[in-house]
N, CA, C and O atoms as a GROMACS GRO file, in nm:
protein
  616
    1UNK      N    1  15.048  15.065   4.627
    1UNK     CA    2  14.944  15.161   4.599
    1UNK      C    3  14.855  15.182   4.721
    1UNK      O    4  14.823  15.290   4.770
    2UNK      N    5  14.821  15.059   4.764
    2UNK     CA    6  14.747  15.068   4.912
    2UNK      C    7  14.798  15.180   5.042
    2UNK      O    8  14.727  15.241   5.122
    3UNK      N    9  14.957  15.179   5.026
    3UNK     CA   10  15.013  15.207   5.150
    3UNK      C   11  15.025  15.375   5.104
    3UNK      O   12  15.025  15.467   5.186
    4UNK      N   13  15.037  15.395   4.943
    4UNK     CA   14  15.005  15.580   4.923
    4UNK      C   15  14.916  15.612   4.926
    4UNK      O   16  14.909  15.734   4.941
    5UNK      N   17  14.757  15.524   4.913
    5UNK     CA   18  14.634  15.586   4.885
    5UNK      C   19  14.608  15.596   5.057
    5UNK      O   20  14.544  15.697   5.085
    6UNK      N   21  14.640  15.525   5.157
    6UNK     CA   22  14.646  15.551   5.353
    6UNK      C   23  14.732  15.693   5.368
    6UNK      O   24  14.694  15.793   5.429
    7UNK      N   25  14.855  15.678   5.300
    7UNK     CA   26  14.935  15.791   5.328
    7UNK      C   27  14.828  15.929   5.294
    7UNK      O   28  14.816  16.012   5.384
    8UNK      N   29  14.765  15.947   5.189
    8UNK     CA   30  14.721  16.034   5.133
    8UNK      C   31  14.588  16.059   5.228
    8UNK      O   32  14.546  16.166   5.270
    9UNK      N   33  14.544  15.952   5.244
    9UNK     CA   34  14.411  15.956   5.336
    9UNK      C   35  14.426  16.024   5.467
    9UNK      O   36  14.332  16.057   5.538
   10UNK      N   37  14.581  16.048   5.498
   10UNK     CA   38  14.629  16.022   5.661
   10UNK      C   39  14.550  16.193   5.708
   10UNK      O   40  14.487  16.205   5.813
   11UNK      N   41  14.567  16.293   5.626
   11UNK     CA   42  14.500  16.405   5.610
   11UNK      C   43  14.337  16.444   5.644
   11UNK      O   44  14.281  16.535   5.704
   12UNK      N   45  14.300  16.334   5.577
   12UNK     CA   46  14.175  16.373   5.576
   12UNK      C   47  14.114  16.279   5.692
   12UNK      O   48  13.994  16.296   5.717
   13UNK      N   49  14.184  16.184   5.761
   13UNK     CA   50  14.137  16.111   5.871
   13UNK      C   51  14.147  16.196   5.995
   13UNK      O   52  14.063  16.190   6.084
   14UNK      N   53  14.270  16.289   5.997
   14UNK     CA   54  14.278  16.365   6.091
   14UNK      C   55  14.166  16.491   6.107
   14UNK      O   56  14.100  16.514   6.208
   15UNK      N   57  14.163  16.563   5.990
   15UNK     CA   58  14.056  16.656   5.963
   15UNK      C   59  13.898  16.583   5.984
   15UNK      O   60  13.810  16.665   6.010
   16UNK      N   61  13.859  16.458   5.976
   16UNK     CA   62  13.737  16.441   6.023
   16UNK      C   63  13.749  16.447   6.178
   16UNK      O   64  13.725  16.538   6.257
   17UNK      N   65  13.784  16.349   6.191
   17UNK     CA   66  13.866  16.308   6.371
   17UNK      C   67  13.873  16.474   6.436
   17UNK      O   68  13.829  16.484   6.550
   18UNK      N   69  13.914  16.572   6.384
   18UNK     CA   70  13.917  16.691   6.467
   18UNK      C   71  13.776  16.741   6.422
   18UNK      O   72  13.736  16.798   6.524
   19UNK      N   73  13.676  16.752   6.324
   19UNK     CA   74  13.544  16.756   6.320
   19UNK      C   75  13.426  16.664   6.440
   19UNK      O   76  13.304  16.676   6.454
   20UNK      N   77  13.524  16.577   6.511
   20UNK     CA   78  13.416  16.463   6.520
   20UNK      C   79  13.482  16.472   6.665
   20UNK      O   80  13.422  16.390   6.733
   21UNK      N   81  13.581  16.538   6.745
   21UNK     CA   82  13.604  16.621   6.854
   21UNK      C   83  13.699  16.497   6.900
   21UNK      O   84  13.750  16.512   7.011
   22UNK      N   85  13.734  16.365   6.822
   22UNK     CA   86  13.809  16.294   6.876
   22UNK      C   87  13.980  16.318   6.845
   22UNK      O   88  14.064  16.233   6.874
   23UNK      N   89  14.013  16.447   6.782
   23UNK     CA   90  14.124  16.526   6.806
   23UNK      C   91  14.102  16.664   6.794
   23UNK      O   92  14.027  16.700   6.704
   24UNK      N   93  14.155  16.753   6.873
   24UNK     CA   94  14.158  16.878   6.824
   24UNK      C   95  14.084  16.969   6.762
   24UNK      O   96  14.149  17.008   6.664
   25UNK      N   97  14.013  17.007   6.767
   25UNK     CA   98  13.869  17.085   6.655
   25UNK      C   99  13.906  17.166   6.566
   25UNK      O  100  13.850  17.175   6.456
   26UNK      N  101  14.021  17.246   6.606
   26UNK     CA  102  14.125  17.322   6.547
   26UNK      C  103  14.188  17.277   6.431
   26UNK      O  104  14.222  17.365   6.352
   27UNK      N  105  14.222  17.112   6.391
   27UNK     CA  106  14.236  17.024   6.278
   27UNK      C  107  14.141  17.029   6.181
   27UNK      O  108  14.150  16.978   6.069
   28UNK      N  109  14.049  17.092   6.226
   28UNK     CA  110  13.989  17.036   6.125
   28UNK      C  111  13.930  17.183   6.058
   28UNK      O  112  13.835  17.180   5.979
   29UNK      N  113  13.974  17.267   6.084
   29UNK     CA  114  13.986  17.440   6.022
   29UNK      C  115  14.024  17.441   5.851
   29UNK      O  116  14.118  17.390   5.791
   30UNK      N  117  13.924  17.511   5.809
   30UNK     CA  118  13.928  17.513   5.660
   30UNK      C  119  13.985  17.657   5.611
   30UNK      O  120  13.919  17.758   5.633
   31UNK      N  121  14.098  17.663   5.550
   31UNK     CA  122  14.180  17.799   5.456
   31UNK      C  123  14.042  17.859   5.418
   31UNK      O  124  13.926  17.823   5.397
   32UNK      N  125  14.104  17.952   5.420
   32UNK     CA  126  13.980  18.105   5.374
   32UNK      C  127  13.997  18.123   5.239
   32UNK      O  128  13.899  18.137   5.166
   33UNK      N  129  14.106  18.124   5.200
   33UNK     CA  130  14.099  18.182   5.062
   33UNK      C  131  14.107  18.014   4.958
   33UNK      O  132  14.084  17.996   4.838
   34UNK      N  133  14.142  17.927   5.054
   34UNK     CA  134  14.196  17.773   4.924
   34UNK      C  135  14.103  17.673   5.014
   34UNK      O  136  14.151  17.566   5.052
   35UNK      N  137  14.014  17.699   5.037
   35UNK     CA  138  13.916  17.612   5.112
   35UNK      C  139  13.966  17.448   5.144
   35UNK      O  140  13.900  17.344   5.141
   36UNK      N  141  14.057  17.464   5.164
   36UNK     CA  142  14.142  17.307   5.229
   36UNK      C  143  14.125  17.304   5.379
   36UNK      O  144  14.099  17.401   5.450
   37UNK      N  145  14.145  17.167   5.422
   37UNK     CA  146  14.211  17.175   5.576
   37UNK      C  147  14.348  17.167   5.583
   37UNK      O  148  14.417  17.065   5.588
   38UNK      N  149  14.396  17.329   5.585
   38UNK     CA  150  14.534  17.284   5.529
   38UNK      C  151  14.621  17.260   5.746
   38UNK      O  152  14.739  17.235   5.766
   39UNK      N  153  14.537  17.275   5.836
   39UNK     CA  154  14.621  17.217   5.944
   39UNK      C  155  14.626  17.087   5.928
   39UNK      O  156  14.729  17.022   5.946
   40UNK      N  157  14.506  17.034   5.891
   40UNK     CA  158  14.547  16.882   5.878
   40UNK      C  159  14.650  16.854   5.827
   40UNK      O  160  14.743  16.791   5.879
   41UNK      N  161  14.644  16.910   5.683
   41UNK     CA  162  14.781  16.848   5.606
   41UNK      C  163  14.894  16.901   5.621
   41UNK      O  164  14.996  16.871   5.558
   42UNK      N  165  14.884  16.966   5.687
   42UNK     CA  166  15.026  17.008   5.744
   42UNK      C  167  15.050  16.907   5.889
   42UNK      O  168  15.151  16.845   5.921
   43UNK      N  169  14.981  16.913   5.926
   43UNK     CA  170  15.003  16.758   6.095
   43UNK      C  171  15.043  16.652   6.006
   43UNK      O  172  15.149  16.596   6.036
   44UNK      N  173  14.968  16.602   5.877
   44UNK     CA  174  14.978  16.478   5.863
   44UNK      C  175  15.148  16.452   5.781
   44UNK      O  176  15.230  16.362   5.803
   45UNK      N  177  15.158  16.592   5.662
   45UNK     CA  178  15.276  16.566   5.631
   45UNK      C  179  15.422  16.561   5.720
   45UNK      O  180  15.528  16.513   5.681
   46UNK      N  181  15.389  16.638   5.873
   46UNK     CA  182  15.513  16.605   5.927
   46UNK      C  183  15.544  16.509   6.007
   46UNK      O  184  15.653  16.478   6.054
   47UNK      N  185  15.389  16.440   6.025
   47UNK     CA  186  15.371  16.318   6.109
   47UNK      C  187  15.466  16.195   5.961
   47UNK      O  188  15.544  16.105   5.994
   48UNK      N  189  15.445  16.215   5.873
   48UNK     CA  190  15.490  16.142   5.741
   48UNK      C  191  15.648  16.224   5.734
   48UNK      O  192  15.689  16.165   5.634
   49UNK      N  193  15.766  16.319   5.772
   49UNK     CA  194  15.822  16.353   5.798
   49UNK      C  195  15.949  16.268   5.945
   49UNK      O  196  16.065  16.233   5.970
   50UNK      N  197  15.824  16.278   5.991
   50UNK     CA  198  15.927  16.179   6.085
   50UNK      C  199  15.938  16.029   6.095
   50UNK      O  200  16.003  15.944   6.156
   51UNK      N  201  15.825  16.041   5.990
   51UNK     CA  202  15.884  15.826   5.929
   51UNK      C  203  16.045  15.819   5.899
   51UNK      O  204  16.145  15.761   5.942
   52UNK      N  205  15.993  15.955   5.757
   52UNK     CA  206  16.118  15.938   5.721
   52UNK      C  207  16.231  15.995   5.712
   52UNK      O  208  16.304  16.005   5.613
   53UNK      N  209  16.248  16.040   5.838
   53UNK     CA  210  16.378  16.072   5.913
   53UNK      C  211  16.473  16.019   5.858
   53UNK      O  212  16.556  16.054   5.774
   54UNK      N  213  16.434  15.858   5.958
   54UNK     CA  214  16.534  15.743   5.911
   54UNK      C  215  16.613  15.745   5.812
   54UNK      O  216  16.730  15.706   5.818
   55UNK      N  217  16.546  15.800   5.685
   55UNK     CA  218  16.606  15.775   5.559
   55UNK      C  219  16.552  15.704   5.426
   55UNK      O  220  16.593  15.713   5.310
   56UNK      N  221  16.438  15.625   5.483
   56UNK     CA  222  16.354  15.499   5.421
   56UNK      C  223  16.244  15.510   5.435
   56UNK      O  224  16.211  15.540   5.550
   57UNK      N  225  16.106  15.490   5.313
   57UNK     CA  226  16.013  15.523   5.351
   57UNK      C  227  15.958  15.379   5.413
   57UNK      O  228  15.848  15.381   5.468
   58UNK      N  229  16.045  15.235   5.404
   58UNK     CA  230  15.993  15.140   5.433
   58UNK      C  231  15.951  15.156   5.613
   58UNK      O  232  15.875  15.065   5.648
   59UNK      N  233  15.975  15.217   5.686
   59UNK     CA  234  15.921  15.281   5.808
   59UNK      C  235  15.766  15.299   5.779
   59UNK      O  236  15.691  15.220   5.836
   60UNK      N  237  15.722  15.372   5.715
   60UNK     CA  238  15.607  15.462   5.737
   60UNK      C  239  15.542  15.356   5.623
   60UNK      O  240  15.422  15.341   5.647
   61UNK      N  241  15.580  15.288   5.522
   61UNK     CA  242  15.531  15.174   5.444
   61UNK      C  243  15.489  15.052   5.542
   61UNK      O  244  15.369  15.028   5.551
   62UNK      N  245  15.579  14.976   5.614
   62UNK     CA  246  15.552  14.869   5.690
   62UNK      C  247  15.434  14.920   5.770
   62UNK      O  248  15.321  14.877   5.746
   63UNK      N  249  15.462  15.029   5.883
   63UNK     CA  250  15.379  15.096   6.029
   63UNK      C  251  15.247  15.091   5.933
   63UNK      O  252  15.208  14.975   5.925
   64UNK      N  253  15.178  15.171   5.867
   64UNK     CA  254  15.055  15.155   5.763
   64UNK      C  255  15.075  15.010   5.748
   64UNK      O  256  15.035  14.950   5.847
   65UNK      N  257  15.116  14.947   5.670
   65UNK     CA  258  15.035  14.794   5.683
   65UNK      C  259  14.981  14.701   5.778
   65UNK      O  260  14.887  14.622   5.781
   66UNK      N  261  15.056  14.731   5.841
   66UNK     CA  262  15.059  14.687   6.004
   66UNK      C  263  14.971  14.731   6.080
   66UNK      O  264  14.926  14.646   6.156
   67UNK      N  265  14.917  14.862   6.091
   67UNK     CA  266  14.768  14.926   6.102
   67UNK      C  267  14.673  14.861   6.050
   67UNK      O  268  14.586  14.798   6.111
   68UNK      N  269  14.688  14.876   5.909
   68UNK     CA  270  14.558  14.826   5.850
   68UNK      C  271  14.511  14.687   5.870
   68UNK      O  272  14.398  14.651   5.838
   69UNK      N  273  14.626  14.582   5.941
   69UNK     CA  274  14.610  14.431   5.951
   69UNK      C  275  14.530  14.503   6.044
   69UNK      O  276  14.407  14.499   6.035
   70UNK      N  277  14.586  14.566   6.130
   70UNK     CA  278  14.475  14.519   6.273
   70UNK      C  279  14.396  14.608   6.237
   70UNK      O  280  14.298  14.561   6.296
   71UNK      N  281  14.336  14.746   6.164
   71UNK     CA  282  14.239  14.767   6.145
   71UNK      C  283  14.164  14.631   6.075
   71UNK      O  284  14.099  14.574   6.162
   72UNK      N  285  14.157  14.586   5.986
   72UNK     CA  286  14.086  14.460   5.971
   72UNK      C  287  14.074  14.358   6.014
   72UNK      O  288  14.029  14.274   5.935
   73UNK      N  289  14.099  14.325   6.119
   73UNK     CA  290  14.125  14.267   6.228
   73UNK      C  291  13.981  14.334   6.320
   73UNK      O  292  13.868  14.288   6.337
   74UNK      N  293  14.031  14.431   6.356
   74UNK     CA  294  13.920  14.509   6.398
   74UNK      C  295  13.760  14.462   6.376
   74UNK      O  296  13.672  14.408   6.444
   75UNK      N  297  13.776  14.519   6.222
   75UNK     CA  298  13.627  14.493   6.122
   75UNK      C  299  13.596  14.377   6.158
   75UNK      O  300  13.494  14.353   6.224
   76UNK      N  301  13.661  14.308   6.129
   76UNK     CA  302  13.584  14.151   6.119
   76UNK      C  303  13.524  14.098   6.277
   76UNK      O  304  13.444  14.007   6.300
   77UNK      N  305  13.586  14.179   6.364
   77UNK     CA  306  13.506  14.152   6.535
   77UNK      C  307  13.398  14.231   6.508
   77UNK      O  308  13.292  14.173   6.536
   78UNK      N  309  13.387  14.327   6.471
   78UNK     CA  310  13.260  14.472   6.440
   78UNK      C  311  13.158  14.391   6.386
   78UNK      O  312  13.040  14.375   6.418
   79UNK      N  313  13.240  14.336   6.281
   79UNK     CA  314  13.125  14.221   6.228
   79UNK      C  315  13.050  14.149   6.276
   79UNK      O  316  12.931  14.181   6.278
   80UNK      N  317  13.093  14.021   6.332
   80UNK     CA  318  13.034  13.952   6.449
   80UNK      C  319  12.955  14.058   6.545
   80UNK      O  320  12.834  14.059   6.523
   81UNK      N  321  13.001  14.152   6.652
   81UNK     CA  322  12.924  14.237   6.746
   81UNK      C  323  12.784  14.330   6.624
   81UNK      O  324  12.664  14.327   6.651
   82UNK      N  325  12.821  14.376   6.544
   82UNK     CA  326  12.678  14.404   6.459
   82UNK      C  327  12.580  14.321   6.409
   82UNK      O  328  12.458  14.329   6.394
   83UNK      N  329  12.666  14.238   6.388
   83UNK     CA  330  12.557  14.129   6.328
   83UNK      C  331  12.446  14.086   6.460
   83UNK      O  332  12.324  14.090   6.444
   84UNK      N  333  12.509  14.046   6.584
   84UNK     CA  334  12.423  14.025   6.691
   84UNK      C  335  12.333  14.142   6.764
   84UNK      O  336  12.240  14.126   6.842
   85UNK      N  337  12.386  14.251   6.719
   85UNK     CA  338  12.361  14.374   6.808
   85UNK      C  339  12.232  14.401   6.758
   85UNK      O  340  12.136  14.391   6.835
   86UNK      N  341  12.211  14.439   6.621
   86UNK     CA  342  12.098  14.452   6.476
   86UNK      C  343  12.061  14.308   6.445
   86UNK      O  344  12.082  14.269   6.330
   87UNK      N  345  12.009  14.225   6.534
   87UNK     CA  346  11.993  14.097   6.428
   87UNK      C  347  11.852  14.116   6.357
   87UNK      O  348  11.802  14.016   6.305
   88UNK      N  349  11.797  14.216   6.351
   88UNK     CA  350  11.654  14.210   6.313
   88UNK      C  351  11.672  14.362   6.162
   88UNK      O  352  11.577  14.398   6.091
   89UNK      N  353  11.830  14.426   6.152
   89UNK     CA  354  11.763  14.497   6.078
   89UNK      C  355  11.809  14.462   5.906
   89UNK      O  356  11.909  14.403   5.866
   90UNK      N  357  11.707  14.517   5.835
   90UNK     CA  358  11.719  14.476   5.704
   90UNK      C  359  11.841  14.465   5.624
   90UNK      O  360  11.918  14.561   5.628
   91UNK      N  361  11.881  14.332   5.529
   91UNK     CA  362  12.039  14.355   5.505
   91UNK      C  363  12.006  14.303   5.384
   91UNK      O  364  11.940  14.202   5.357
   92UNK      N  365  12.078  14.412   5.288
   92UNK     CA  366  11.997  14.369   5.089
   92UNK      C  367  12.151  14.225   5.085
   92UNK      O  368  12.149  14.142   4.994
   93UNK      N  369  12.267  14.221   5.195
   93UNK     CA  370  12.342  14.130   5.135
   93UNK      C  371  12.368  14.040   5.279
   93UNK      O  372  12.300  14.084   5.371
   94UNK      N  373  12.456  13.919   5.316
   94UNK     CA  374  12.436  13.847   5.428
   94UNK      C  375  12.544  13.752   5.374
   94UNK      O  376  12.541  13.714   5.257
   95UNK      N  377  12.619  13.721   5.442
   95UNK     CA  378  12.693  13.595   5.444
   95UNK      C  379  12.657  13.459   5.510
   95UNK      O  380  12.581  13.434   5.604
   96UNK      N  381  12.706  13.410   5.463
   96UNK     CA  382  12.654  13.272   5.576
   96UNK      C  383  12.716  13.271   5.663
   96UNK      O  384  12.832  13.311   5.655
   97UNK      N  385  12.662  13.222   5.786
   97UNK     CA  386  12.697  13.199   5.915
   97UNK      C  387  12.670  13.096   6.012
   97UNK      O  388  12.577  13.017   6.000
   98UNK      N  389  12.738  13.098   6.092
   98UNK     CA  390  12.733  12.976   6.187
   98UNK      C  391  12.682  13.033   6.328
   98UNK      O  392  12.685  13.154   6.353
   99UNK      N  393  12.628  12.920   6.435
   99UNK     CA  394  12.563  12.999   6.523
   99UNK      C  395  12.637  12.932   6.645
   99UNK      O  396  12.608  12.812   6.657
  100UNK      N  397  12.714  12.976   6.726
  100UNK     CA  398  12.747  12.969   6.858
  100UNK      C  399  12.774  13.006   6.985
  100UNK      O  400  12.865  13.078   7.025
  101UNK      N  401  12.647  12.928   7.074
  101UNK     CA  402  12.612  12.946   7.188
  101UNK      C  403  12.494  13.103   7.161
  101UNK      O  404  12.493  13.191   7.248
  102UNK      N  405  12.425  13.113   7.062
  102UNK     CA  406  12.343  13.187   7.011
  102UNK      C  407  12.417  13.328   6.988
  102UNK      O  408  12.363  13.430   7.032
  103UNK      N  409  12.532  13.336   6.925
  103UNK     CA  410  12.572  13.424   6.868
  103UNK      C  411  12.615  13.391   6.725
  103UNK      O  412  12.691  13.300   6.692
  104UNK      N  413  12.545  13.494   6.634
  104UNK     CA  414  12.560  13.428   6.542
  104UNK      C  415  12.718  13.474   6.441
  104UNK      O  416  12.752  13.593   6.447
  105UNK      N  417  12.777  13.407   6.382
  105UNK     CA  418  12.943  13.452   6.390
  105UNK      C  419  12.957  13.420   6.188
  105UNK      O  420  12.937  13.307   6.144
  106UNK      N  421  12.982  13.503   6.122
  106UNK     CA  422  12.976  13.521   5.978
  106UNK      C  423  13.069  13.451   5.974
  106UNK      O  424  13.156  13.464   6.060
  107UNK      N  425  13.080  13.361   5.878
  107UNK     CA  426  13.187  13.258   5.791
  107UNK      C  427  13.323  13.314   5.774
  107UNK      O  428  13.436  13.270   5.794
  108UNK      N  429  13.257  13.464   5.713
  108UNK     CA  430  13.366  13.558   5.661
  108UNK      C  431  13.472  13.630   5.736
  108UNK      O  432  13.578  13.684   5.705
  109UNK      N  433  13.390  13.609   5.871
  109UNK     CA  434  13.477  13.689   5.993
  109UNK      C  435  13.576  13.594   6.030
  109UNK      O  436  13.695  13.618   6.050
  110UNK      N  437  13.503  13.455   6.041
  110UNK     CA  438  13.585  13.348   6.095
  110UNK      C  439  13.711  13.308   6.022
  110UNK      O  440  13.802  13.244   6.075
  111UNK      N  441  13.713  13.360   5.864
  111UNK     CA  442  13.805  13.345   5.842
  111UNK      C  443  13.922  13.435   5.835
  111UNK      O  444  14.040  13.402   5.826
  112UNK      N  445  13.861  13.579   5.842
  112UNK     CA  446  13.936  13.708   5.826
  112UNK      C  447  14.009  13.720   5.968
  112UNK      O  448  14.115  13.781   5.984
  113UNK      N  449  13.948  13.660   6.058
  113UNK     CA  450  14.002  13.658   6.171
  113UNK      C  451  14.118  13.528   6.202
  113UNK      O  452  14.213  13.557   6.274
  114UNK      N  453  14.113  13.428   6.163
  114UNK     CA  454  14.236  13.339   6.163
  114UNK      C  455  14.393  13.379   6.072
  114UNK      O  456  14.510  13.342   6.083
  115UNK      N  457  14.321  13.471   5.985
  115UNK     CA  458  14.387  13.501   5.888
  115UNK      C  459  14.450  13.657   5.933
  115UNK      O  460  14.572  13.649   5.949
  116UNK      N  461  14.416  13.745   5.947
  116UNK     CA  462  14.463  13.849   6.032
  116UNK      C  463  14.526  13.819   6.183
  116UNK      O  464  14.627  13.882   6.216
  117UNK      N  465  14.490  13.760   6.238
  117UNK     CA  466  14.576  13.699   6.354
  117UNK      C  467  14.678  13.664   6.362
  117UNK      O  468  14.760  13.690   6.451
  118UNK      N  469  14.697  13.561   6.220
  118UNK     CA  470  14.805  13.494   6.160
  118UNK      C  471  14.888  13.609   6.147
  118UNK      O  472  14.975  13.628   6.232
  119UNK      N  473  14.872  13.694   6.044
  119UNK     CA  474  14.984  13.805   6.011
  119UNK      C  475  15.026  13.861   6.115
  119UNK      O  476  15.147  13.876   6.134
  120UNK      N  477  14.933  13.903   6.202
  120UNK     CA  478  14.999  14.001   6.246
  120UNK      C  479  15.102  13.920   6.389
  120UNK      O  480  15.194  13.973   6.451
  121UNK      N  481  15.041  13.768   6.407
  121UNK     CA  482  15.169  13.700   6.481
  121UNK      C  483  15.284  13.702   6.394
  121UNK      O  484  15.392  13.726   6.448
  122UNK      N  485  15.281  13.680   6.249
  122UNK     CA  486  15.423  13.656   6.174
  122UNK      C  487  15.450  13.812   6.169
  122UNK      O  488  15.571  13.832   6.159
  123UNK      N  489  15.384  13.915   6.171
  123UNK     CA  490  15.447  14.059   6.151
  123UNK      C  491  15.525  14.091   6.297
  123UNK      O  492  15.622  14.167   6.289
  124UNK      N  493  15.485  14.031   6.445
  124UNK     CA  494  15.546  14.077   6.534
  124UNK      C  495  15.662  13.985   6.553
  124UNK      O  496  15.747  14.016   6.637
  125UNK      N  497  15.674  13.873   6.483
  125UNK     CA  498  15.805  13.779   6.491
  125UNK      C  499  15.913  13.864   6.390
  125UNK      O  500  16.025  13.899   6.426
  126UNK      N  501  15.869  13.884   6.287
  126UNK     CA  502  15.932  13.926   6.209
  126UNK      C  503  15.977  14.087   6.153
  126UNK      O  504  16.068  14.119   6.076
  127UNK      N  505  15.885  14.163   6.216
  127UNK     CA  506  15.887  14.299   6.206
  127UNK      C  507  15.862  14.394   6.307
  127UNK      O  508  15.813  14.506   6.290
  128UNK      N  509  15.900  14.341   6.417
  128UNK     CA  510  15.910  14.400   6.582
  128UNK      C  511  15.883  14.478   6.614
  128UNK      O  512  15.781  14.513   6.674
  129UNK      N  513  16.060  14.576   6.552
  129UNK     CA  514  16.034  14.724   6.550
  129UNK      C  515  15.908  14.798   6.509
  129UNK      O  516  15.855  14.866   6.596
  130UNK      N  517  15.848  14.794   6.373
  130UNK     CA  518  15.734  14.806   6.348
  130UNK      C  519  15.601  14.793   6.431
  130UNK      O  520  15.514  14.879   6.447
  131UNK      N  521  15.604  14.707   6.464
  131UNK     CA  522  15.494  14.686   6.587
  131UNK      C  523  15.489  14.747   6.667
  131UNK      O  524  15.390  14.810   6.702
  132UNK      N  525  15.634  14.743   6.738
  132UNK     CA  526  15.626  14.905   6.830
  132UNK      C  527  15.586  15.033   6.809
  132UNK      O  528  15.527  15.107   6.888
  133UNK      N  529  15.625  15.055   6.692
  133UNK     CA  530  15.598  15.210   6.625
  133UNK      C  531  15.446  15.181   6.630
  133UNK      O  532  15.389  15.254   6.711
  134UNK      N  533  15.376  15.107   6.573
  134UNK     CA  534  15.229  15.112   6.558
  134UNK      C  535  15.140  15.122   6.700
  134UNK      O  536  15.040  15.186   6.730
  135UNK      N  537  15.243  15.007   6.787
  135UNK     CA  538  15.144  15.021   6.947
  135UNK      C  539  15.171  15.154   6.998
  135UNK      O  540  15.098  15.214   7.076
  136UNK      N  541  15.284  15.199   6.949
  136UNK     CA  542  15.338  15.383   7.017
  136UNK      C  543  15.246  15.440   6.982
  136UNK      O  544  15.200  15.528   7.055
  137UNK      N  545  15.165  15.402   6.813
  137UNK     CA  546  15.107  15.553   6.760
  137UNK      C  547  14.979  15.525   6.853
  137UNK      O  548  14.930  15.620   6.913
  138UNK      N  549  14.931  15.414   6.864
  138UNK     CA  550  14.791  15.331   6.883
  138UNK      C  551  14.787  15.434   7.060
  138UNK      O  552  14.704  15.517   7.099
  139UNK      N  553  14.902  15.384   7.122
  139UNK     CA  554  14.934  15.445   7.236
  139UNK      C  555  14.887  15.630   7.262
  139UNK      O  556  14.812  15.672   7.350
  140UNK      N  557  14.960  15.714   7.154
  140UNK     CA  558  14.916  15.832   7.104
  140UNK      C  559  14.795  15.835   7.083
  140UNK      O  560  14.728  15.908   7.156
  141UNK      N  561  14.741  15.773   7.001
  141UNK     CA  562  14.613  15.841   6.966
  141UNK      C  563  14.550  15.825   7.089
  141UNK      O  564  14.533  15.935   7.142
  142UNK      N  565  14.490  15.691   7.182
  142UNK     CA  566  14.413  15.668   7.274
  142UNK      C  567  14.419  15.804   7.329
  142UNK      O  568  14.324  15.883   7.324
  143UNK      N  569  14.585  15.842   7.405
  143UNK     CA  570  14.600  15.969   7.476
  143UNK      C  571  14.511  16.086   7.396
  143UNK      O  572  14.402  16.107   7.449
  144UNK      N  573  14.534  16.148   7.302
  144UNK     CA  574  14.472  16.250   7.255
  144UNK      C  575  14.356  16.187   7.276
  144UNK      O  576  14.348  16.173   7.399
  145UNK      N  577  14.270  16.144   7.231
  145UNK     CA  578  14.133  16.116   7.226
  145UNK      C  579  14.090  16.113   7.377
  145UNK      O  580  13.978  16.162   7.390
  146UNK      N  581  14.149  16.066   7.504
  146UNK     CA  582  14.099  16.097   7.627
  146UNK      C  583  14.142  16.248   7.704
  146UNK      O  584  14.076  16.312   7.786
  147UNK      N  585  14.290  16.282   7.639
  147UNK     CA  586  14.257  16.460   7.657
  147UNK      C  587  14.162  16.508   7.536
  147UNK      O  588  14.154  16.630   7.519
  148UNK      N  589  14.103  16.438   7.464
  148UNK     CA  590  14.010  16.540   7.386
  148UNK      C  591  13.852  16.543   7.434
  148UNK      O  592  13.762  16.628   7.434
  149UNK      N  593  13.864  16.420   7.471
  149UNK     CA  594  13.710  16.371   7.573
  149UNK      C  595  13.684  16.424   7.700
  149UNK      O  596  13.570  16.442   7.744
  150UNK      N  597  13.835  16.462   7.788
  150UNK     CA  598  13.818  16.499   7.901
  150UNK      C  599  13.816  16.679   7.906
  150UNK      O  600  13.772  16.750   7.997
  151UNK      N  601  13.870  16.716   7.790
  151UNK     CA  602  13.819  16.857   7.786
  151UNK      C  603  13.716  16.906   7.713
  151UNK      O  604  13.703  17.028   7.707
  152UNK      N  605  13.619  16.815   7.640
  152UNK     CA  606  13.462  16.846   7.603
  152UNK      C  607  13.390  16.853   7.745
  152UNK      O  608  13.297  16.932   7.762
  153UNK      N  609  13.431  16.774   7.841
  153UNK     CA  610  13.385  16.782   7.955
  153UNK      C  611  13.342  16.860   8.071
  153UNK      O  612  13.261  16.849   8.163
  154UNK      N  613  13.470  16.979   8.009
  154UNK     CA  614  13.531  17.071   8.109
  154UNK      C  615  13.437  17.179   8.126
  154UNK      O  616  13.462  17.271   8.204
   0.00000   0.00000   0.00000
């Protein structure tokens, strides 16, 4: 369910992302008469098209999980760097934390982070190919996003 409710999302990540000038601005164009972003969903369904070329949606199933490890992976460093960045602003919730070398490092990160690390070492032992596809897309996006940065520039 996780990996259709990303698939489904994949649309509307692109359509902000081209609102927010870190792809294309043109993505993010709304139908006149059916008020959709229907370029988005048209990028995203053929980007979801060439998963499954192959034949299998376990392509475009694995590559999404495999994202999302290291997107959370991600979070949980965001975590730690906000928590120190804002240490003064108001928080209605807080985890406990530990403090080292005066940074202070959430319990929760420490563990999301041993634990996401973990996978995604057993995902590149075990699911290679995959990994590649994900550092390719990871690879892609960076590119667009610095031709999209370097022609706001222009």
């Amino acid at each position: 369910m996780s990996v259709n409710a990303g698939i489904v999302d994949f649309s509307r990540s692109i359509y902000v992302m081209g609102e927010d000038g870190l792809l294309p601005s043109r993505l993010s164009s709304i139908h006149g008469r059916y008020r959709t972003p229907y370029l988005a969903i048209i990028t995203s369904s053929l980007i979801a098209m060439l998963f499954v070329i192959p034949g299998s949606v376990e392509l475009i199933a694995d590559s999404y999980a495999i994202a999302s490890t290291i997107v959370y992976l991600m979070t949980m460093i965001a975590l730690i760097m906000f928590r120190n960045k804002e240490p003064y602003l108001m928080r209605y919730f807080k985890t406990r934390s530990i403090t080292i070398r005066r940074v202070e490092v959430p319990i929760v990160s420490i563990i999301g982070i041993i634990v996401y690390a973990f996978s995604i070492i057993l995902i590149a032992l075990f699911k290679s190919i995959y990994v590649l596809v994900v550092l390719s897309w990871l690879l892609i996006g960076i590119l667009l996003y610095l031709l999209s940065k370097s022609s706001r520039h222009t």
